[in-house]
C-alpha positions in Angstrom: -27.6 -7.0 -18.1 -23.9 -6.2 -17.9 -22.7 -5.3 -21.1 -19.4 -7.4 -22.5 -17.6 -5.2 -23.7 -15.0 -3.5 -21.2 -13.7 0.2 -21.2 -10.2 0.4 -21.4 -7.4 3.4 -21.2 -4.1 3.9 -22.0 -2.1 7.5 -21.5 0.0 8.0 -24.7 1.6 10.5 -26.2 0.6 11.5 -29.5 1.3 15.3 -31.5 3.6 15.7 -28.8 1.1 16.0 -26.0 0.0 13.3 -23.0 -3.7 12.1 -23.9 -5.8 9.9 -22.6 -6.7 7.1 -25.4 -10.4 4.8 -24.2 -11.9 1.8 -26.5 -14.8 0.0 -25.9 -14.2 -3.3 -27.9 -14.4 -7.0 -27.3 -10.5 -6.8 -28.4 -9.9 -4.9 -24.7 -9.3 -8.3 -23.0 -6.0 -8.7 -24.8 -4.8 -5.6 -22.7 -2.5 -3.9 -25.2 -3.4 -0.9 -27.8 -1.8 -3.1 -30.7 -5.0 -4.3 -33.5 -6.7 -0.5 -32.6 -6.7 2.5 -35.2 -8.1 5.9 -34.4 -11.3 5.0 -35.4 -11.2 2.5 -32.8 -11.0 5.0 -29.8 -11.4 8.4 -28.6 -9.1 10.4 -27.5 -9.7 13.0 -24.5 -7.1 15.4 -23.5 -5.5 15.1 -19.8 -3.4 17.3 -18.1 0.3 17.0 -17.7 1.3 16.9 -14.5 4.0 19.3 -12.5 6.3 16.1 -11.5 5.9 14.4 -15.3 9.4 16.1 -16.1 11.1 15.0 -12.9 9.7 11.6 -12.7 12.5 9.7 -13.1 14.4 11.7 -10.8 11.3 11.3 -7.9 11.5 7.1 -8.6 14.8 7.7 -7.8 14.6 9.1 -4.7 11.5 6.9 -3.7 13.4 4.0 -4.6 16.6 4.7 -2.2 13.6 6.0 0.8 12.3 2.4 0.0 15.6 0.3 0.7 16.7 2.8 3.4 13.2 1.6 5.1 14.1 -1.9 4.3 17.5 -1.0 6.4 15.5 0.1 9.2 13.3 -2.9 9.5 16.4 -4.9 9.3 18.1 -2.7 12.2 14.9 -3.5 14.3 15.4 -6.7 13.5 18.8 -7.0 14.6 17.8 -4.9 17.9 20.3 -1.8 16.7 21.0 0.8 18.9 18.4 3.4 19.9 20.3 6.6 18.6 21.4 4.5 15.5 17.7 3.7 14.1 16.3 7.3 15.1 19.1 8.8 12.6 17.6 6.7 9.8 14.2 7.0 10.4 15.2 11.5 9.9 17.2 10.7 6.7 14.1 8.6 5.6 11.9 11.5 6.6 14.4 14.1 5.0 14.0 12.4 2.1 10.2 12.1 1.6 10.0 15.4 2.6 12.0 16.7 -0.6 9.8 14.5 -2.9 7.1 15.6 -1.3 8.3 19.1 -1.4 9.7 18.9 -5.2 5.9 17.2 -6.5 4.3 20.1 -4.4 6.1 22.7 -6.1 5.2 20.8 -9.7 1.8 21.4 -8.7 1.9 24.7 -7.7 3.7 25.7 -10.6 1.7 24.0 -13.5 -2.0 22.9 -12.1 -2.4 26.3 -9.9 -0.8 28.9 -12.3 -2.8 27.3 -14.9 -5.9 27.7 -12.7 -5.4 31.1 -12.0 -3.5 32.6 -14.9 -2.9 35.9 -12.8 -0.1 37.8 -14.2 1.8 37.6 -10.9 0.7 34.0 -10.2 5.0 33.0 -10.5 6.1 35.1 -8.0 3.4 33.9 -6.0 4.3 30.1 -6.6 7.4 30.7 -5.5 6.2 32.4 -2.5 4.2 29.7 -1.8 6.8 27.2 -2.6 9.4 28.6 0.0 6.5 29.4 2.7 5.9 25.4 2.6 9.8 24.4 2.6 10.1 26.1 5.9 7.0 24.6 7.7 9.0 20.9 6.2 12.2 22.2 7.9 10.7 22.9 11.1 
């Protein structure tokens, strides 16, 4: 028989550092934290990831690729010129690219070092880092 109560999480930040907050409570169906104290959950540490201090700066960037794809659906639509809707389409994949290229780099420099720990695991990152940007550029 199913149980009925439902496991819920929440990433908060508490002691200035990301964790993940769970409860397992009939009071989970209301969706929000609010009514919980700490006796009420569990808390589980969760790693902060590379991109976490440029997000807002990667939604920005995602958010102009998004309407410069809603341009090019448009430009279809309208039957655009050939040459016209290929020169989007490279922004749009320019652009992509240097999220996908910052987020990469994020990771590299947080997740990996912090797997390896080697002394020289920085100038390796950035190795790494520039290695990647060219194969993009290519």
């Amino acid at each position: 028989m199913a149980s009925r109560f439902q496991l819920r999480r929440w990433r908060v930040w508490m002691n200035d550092s990301l964790v993940l907050v769970e409860a397992t409570d009939e009071r989970v169906g209301r969706g929000t934290m609010q009514g919980y104290s700490i006796s009420d959950v569990s808390r589980v540490e969760v790693p902060v990831y590379g991109y976490i201090n440029n997000k807002e700066q990667y939604l920005k960037r995602l958010r102009r690729v998004e309407g410069q794809v809603r341009g090019l659906q448009r430009m279809v639509e309208e039957e655009r010129y050939c040459i016209d809707i290929l020169t989007q389409v490279t922004a749009a994949t320019k652009a992509l690219h240097a999220v996908a290229l910052g987020v990469l780099e994020g990771h590299i420099a947080t997740c990996v070092v912090d797997a390896a720990g080697g002394p020289d695991a920085a100038a390796k990152v950035k190795e790494a880092t520039d290695a990647i940007g060219r194969l993009l550029q290519a």
